[in-house]
PDB file of N, CA, C and O in Angstrom:
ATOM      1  N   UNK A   1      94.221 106.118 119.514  1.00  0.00           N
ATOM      2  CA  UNK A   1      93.875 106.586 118.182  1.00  0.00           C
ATOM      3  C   UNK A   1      93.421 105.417 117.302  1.00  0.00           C
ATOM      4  O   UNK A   1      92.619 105.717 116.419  1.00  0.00           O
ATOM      5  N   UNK A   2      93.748 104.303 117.380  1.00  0.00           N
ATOM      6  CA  UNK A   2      94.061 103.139 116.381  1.00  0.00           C
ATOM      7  C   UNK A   2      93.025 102.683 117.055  1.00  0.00           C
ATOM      8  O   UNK A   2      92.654 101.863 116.216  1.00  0.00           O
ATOM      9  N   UNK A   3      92.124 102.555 118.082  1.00  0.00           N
ATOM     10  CA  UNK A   3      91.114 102.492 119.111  1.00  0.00           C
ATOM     11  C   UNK A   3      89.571 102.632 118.356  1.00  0.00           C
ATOM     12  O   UNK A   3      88.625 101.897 118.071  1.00  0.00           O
ATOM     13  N   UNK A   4      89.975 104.120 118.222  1.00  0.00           N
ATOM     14  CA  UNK A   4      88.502 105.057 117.884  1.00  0.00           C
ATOM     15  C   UNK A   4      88.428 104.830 116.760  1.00  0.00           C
ATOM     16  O   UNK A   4      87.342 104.585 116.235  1.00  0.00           O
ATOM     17  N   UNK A   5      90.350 104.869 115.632  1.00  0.00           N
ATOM     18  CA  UNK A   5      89.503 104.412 114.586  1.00  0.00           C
ATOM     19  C   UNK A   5      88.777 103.240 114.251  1.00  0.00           C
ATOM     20  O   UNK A   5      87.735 103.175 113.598  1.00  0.00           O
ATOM     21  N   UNK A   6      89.358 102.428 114.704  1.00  0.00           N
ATOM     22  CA  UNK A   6      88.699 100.778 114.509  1.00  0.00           C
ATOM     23  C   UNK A   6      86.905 101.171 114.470  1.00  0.00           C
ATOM     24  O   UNK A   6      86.116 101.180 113.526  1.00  0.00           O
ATOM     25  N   UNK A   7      86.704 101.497 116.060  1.00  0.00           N
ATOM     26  CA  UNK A   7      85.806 101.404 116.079  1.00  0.00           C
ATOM     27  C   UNK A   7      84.526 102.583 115.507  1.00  0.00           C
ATOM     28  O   UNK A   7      83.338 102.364 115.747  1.00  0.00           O
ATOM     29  N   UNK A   8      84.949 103.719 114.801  1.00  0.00           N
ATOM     30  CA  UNK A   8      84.157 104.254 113.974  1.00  0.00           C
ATOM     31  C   UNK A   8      84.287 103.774 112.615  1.00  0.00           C
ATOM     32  O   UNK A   8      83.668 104.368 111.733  1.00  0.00           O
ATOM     33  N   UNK A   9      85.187 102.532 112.259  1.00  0.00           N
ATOM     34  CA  UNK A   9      85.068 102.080 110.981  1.00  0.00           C
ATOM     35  C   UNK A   9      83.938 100.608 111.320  1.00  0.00           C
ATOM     36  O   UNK A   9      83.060 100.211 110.553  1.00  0.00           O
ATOM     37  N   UNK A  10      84.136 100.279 112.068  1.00  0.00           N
ATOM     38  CA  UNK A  10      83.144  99.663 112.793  1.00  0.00           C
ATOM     39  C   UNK A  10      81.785  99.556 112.548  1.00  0.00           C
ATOM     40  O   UNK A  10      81.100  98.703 111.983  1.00  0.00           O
ATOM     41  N   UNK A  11      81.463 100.963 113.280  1.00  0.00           N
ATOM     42  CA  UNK A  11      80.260 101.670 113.393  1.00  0.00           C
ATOM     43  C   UNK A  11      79.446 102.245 111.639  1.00  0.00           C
ATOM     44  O   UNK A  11      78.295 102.299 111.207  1.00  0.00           O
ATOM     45  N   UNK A  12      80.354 102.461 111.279  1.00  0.00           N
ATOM     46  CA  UNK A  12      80.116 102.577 109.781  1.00  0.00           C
ATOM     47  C   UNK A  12      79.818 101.552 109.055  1.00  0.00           C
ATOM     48  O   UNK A  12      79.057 101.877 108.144  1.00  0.00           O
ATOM     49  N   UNK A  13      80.210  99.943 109.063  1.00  0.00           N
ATOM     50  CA  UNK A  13      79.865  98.749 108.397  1.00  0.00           C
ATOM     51  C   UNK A  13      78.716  98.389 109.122  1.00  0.00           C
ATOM     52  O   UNK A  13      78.001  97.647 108.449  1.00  0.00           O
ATOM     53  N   UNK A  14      78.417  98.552 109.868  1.00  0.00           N
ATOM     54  CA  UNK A  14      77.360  98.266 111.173  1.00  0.00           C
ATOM     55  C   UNK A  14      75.959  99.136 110.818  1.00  0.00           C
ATOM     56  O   UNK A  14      74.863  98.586 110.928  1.00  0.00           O
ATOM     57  N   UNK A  15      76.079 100.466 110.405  1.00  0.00           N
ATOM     58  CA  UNK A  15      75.199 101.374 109.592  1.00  0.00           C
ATOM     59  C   UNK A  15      75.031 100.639 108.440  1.00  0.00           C
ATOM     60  O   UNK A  15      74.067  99.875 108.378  1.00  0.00           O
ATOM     61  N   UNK A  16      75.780 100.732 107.537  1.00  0.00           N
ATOM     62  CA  UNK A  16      75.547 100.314 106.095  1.00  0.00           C
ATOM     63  C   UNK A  16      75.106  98.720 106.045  1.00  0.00           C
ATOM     64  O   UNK A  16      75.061  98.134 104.964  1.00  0.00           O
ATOM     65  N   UNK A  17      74.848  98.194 107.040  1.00  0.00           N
ATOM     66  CA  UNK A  17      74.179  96.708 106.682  1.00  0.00           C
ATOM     67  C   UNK A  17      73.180  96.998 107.267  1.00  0.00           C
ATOM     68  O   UNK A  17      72.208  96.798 106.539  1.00  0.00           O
ATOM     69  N   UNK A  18      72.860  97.446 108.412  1.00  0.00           N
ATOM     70  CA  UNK A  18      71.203  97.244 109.026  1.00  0.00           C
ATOM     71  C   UNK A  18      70.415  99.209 108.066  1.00  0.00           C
ATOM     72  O   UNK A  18      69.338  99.699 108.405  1.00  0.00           O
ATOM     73  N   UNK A  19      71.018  99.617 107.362  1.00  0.00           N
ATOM     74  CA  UNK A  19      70.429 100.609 106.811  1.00  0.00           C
ATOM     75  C   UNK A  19      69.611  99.807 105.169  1.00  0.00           C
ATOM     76  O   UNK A  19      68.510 100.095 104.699  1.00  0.00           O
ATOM     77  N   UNK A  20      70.434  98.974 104.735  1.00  0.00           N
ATOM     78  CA  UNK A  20      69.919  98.440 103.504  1.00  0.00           C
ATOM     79  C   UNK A  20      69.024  97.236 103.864  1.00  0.00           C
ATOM     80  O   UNK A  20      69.692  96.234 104.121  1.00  0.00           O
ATOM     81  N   UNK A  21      67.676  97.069 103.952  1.00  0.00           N
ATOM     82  CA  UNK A  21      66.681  96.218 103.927  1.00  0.00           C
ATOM     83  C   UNK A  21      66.021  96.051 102.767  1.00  0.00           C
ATOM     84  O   UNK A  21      65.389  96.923 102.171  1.00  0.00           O
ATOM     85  N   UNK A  22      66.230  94.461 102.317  1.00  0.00           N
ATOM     86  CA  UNK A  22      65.500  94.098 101.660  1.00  0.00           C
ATOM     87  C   UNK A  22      65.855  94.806  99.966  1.00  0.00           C
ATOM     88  O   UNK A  22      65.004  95.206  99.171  1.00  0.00           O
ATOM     89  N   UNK A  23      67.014  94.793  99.813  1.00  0.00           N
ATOM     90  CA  UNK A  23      67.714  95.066  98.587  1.00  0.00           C
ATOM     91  C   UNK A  23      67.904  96.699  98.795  1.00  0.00           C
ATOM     92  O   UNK A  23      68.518  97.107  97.809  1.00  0.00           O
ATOM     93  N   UNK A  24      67.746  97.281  99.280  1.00  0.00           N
ATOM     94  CA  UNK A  24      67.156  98.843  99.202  1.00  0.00           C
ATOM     95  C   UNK A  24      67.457  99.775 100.405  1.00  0.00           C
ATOM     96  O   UNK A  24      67.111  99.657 101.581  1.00  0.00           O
ATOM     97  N   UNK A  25      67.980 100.455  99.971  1.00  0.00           N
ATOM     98  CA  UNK A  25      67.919 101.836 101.243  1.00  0.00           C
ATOM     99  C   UNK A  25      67.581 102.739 101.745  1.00  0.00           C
ATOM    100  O   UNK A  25      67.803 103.738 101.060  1.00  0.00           O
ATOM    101  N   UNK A  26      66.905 103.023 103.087  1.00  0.00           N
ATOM    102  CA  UNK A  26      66.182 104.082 103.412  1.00  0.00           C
ATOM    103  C   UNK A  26      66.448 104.901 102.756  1.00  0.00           C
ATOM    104  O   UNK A  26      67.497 104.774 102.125  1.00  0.00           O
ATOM    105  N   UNK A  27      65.678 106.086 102.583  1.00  0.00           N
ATOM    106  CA  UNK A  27      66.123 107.433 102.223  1.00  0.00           C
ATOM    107  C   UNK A  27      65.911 107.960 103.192  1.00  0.00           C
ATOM    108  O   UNK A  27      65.191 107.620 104.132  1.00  0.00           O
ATOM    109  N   UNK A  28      67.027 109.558 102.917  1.00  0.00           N
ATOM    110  CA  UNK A  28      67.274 110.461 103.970  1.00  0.00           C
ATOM    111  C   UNK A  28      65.816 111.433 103.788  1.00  0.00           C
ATOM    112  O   UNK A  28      64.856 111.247 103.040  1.00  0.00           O
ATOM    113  N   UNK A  29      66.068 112.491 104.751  1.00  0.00           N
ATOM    114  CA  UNK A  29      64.649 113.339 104.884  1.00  0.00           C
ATOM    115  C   UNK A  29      64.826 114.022 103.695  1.00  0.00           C
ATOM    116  O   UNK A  29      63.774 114.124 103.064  1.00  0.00           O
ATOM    117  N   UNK A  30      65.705 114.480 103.216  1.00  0.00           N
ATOM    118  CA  UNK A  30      65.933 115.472 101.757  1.00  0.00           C
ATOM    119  C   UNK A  30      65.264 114.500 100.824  1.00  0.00           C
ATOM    120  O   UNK A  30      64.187 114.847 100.340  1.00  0.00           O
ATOM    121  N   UNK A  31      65.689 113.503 100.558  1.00  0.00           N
ATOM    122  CA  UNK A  31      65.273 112.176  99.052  1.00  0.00           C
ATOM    123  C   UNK A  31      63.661 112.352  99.591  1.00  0.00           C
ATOM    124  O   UNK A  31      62.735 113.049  99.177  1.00  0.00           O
ATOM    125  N   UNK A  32      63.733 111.759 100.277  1.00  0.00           N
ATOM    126  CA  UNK A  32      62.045 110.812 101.047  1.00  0.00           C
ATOM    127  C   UNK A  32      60.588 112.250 100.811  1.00  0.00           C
ATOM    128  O   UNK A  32      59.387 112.169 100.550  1.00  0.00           O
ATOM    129  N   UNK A  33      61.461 113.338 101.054  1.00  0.00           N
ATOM    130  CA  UNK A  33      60.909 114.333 100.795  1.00  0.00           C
ATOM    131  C   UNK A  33      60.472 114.972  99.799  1.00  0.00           C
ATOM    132  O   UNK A  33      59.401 115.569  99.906  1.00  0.00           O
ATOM    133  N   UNK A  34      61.322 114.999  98.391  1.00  0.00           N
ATOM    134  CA  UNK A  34      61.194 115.102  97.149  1.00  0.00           C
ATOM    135  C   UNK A  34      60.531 113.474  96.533  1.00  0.00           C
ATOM    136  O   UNK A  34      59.905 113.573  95.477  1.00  0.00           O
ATOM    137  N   UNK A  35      60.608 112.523  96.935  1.00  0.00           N
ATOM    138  CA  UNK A  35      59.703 111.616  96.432  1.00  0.00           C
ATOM    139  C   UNK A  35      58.265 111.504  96.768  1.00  0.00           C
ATOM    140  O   UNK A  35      57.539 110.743  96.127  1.00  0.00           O
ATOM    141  N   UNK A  36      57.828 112.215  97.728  1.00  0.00           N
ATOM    142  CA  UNK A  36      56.580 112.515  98.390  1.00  0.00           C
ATOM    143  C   UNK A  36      55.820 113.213  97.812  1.00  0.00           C
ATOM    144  O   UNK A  36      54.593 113.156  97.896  1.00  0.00           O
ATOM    145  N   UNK A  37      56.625 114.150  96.985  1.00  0.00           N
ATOM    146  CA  UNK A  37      55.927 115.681  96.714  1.00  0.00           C
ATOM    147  C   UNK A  37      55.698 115.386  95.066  1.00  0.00           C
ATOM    148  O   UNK A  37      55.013 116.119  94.352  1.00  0.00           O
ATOM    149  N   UNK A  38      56.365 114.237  94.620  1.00  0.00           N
ATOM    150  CA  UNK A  38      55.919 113.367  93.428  1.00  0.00           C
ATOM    151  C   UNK A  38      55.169 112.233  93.811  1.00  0.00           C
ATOM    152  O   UNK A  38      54.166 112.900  94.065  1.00  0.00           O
ATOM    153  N   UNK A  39      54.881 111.301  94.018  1.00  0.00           N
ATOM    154  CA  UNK A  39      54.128 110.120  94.581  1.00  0.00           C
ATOM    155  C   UNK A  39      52.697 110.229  95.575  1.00  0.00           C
ATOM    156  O   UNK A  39      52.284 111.141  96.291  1.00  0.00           O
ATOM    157  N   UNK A  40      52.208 108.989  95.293  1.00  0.00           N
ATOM    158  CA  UNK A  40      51.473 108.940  96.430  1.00  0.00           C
ATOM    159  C   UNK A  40      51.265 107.978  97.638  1.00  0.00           C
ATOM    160  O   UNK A  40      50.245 107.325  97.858  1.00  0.00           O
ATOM    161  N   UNK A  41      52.281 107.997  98.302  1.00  0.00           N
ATOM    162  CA  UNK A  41      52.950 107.110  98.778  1.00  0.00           C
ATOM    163  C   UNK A  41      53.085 108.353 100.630  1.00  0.00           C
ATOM    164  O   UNK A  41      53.523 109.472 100.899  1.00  0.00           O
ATOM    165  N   UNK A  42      52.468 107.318 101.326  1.00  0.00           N
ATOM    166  CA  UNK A  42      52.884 107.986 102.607  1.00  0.00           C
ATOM    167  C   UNK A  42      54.166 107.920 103.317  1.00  0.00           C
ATOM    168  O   UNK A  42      54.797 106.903 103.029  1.00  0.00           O
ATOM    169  N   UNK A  43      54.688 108.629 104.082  1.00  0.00           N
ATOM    170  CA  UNK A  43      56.076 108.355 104.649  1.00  0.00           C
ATOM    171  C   UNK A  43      56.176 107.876 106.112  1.00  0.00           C
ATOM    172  O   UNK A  43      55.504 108.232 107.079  1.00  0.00           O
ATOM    173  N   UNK A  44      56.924 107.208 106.054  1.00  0.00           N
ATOM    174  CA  UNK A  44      57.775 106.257 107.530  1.00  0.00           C
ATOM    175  C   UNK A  44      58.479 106.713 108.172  1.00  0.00           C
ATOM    176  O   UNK A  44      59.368 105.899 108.422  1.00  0.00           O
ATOM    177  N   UNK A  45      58.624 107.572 108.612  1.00  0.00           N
ATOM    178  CA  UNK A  45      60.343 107.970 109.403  1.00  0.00           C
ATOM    179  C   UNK A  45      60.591 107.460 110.847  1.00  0.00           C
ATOM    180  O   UNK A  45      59.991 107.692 111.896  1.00  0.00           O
ATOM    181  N   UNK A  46      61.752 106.629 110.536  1.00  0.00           N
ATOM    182  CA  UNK A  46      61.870 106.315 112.031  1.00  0.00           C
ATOM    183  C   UNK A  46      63.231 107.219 112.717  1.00  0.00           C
ATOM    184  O   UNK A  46      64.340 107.265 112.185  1.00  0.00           O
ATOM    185  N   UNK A  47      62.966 107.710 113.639  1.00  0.00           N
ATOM    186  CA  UNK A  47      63.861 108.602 114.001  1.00  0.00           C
ATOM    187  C   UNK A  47      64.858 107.711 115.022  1.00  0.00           C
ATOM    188  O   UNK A  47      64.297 107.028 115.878  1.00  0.00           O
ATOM    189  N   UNK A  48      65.996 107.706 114.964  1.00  0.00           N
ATOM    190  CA  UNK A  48      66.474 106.786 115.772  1.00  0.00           C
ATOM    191  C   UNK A  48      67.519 107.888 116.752  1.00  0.00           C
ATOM    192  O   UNK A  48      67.629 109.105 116.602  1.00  0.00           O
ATOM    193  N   UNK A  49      68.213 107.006 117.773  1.00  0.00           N
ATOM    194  CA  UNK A  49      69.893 107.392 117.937  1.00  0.00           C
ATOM    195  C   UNK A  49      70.572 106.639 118.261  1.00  0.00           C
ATOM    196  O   UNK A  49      69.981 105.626 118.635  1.00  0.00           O
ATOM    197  N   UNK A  50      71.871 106.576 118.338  1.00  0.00           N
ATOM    198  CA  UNK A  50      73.057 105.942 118.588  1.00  0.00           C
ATOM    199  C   UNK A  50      72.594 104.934 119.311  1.00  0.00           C
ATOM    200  O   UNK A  50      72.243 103.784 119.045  1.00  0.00           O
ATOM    201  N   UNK A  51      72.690 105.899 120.764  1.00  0.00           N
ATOM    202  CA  UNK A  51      72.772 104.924 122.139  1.00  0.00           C
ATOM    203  C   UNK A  51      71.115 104.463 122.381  1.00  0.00           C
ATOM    204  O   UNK A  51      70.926 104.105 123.543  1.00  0.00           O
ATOM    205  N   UNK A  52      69.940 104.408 121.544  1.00  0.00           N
ATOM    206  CA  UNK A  52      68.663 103.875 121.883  1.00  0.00           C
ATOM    207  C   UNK A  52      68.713 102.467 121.444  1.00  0.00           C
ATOM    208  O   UNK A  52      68.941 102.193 120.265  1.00  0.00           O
ATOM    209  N   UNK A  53      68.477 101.404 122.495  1.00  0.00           N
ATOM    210  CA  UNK A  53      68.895 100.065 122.981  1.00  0.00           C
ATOM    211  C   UNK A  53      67.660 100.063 121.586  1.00  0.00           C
ATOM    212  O   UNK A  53      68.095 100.023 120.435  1.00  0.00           O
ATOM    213  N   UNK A  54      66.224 100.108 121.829  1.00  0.00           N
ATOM    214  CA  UNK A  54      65.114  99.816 121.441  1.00  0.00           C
ATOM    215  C   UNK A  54      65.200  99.975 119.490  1.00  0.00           C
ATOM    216  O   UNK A  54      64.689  99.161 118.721  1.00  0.00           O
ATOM    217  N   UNK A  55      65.933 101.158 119.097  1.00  0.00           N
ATOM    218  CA  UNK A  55      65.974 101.056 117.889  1.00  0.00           C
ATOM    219  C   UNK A  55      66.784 100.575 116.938  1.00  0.00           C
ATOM    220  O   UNK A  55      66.638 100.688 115.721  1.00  0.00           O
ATOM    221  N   UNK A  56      67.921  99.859 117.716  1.00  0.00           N
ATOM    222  CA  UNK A  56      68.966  98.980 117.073  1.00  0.00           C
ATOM    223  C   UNK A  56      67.676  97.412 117.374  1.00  0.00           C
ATOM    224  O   UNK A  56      67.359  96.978 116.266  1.00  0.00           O
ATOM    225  N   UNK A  57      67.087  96.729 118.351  1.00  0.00           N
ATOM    226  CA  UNK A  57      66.421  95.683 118.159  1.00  0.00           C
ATOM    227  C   UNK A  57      64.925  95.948 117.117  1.00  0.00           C
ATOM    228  O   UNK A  57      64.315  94.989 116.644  1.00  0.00           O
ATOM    229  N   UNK A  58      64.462  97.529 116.864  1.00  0.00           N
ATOM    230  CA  UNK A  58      64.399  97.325 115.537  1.00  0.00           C
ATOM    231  C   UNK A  58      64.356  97.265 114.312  1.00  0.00           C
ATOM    232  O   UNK A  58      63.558  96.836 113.479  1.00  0.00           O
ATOM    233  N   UNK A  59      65.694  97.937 114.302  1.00  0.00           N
ATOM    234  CA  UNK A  59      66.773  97.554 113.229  1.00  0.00           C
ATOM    235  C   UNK A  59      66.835  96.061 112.875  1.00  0.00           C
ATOM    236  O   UNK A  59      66.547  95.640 111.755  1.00  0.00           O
ATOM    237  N   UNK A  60      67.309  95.133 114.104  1.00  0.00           N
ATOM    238  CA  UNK A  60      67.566  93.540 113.774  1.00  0.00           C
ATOM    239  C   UNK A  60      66.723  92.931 113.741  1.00  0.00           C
ATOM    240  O   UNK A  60      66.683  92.045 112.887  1.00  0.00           O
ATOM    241  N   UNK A  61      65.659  93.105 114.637  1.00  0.00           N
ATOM    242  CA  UNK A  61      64.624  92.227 114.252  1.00  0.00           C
ATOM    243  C   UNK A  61      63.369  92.544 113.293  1.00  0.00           C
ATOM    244  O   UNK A  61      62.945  91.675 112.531  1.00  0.00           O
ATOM    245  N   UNK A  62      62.772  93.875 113.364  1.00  0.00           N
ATOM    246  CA  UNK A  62      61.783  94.069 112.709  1.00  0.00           C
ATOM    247  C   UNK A  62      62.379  94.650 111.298  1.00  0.00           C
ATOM    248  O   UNK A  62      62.374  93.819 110.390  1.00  0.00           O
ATOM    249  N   UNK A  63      62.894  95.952 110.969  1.00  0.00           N
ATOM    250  CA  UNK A  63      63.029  95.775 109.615  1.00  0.00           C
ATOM    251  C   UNK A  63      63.900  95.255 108.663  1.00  0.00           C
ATOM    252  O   UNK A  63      63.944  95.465 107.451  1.00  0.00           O
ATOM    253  N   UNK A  64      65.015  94.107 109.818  1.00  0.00           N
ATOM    254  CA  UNK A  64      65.499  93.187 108.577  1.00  0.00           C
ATOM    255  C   UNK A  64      65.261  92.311 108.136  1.00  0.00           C
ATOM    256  O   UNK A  64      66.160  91.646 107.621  1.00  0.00           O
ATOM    257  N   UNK A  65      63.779  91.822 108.115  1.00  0.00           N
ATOM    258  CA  UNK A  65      62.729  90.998 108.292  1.00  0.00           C
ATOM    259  C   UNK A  65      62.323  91.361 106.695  1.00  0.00           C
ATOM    260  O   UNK A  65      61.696  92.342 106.294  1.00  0.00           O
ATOM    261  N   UNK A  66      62.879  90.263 105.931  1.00  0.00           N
ATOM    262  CA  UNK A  66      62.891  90.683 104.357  1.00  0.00           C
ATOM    263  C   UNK A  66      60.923  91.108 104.226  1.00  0.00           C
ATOM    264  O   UNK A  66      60.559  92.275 104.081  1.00  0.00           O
ATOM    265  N   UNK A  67      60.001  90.035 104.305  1.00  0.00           N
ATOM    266  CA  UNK A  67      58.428  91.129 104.592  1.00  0.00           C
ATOM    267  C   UNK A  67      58.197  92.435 105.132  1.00  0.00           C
ATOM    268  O   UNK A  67      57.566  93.406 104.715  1.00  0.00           O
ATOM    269  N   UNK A  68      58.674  92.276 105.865  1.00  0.00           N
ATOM    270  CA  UNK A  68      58.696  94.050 106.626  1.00  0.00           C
ATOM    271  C   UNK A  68      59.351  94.781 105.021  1.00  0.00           C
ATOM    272  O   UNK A  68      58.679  95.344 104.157  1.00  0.00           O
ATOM    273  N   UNK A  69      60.592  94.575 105.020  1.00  0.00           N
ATOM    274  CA  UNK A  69      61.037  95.517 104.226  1.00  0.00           C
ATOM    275  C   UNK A  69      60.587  95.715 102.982  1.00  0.00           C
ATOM    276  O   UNK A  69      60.610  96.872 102.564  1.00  0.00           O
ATOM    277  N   UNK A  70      60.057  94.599 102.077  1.00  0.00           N
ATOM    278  CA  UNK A  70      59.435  94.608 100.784  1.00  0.00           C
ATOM    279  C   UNK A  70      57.893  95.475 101.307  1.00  0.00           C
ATOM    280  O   UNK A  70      57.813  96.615 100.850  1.00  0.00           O
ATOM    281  N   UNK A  71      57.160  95.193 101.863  1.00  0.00           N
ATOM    282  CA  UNK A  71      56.427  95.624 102.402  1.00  0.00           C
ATOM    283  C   UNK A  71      56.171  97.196 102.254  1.00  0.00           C
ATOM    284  O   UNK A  71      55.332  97.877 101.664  1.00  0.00           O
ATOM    285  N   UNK A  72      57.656  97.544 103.331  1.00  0.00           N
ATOM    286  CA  UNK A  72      57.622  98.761 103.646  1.00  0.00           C
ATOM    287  C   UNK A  72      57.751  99.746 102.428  1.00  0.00           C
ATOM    288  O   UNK A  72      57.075 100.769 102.329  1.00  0.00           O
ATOM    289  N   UNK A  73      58.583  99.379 101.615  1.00  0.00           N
ATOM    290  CA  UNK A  73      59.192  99.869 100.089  1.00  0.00           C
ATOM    291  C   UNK A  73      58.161  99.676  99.279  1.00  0.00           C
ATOM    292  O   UNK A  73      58.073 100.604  98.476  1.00  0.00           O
ATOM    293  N   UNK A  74      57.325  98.848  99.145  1.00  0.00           N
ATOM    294  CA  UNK A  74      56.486  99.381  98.287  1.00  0.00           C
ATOM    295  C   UNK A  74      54.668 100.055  98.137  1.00  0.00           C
ATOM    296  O   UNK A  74      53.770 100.358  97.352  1.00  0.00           O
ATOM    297  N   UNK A  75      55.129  99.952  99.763  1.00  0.00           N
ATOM    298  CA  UNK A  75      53.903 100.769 100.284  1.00  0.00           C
ATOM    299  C   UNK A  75      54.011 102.218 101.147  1.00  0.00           C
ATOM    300  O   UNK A  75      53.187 102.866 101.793  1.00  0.00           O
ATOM    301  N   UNK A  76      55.147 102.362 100.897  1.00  0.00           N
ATOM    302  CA  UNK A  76      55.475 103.576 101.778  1.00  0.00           C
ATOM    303  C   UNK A  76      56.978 104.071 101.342  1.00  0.00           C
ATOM    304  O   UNK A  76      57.809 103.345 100.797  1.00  0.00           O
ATOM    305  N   UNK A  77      57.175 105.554 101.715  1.00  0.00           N
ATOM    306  CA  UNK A  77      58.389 105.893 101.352  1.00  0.00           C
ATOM    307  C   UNK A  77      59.140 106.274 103.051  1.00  0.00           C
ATOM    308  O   UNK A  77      58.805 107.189 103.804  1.00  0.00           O
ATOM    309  N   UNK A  78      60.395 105.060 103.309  1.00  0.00           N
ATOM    310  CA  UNK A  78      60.783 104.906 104.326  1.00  0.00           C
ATOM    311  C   UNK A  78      61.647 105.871 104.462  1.00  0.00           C
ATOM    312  O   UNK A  78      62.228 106.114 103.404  1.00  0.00           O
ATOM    313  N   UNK A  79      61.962 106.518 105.344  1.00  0.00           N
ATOM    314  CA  UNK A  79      62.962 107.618 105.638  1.00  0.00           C
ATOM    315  C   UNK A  79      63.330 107.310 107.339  1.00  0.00           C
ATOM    316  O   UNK A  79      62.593 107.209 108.320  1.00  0.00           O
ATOM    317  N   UNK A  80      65.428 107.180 107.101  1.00  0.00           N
ATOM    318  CA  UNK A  80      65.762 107.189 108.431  1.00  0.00           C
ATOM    319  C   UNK A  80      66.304 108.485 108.763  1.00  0.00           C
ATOM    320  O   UNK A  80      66.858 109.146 107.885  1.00  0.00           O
ATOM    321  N   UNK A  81      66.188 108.950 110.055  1.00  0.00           N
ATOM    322  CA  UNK A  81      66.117 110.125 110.777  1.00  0.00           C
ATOM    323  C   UNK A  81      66.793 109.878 112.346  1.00  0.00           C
ATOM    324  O   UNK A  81      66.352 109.303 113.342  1.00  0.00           O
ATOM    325  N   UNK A  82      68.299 110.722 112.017  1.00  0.00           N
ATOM    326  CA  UNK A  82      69.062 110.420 113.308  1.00  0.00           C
ATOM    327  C   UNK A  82      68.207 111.304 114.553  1.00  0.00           C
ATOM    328  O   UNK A  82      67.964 112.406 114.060  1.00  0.00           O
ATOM    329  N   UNK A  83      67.833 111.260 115.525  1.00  0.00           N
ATOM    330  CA  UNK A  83      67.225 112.378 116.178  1.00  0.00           C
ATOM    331  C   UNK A  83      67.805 113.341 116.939  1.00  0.00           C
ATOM    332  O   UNK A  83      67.248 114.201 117.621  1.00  0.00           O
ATOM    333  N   UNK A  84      69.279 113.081 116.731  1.00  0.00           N
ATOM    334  CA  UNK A  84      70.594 114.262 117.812  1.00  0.00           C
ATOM    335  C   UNK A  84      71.074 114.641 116.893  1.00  0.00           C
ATOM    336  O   UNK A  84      72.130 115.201 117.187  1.00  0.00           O
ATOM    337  N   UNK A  85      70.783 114.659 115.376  1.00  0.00           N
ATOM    338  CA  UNK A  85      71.819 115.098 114.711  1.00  0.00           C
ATOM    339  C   UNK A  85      71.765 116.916 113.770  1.00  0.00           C
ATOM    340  O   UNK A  85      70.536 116.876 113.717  1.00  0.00           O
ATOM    341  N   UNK A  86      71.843 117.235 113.610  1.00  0.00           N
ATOM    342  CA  UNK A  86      72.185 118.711 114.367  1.00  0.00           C
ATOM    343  C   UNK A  86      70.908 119.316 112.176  1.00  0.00           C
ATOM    344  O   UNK A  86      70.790 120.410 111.624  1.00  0.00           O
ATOM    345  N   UNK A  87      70.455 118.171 111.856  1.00  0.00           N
ATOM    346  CA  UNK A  87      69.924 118.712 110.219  1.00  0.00           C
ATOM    347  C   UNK A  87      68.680 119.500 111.003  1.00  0.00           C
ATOM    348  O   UNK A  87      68.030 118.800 111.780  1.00  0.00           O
ATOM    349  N   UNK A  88      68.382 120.579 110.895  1.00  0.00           N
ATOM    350  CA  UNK A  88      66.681 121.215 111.426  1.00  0.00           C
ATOM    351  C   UNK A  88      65.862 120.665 110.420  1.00  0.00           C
ATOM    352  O   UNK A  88      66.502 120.759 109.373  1.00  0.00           O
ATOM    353  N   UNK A  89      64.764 120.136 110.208  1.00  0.00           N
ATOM    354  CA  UNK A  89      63.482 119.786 109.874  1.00  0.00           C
ATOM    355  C   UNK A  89      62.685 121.093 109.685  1.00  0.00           C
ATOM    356  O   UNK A  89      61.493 121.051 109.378  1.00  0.00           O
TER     357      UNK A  89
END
């Protein structure tokens, strides 16, 4: 028990640092969506999951890459998107 929790508190500090790039945080598909339908600003979504090796390296390398992220924020409205997770689109 003292196991799983560790490590879903873990997993949670581990989210909340590679989710905030570059002062700022993705938005979810609900936000990213209502800022679209005001703006003119195209959208990013990177759809990720858990266990995909490829989108945690880039997580670390490409968008915590303070250019990437200024970049991305003010040329686009970034939206992260779990891809197993049960929201319908």
């Amino acid at each position: 028990m003292k196991k799983s929790l560790l490590f879903t508190l873990f997993s949670l500090i581990f989210i909340l640092q590679i989710s905030t790039q570059a002062g700022q945080s993705w938005y979810t598909f609900q936000d990213g969506m209502k800022l679209a339908d005001s703006g003119d600003k195209h959208l990013v979504i990177d759809f990720y999951a858990d266990w995909c090796h490829w989108c945690k390296v880039m997580d670390k390398e490409t968008f915590s890459d303070p250019e990437v992220g200024k970049y991305l924020f003010e040329n686009f409205i970034p939206i992260k998107l779990n891809a197993e997770s049960r929201y319908y689109v």
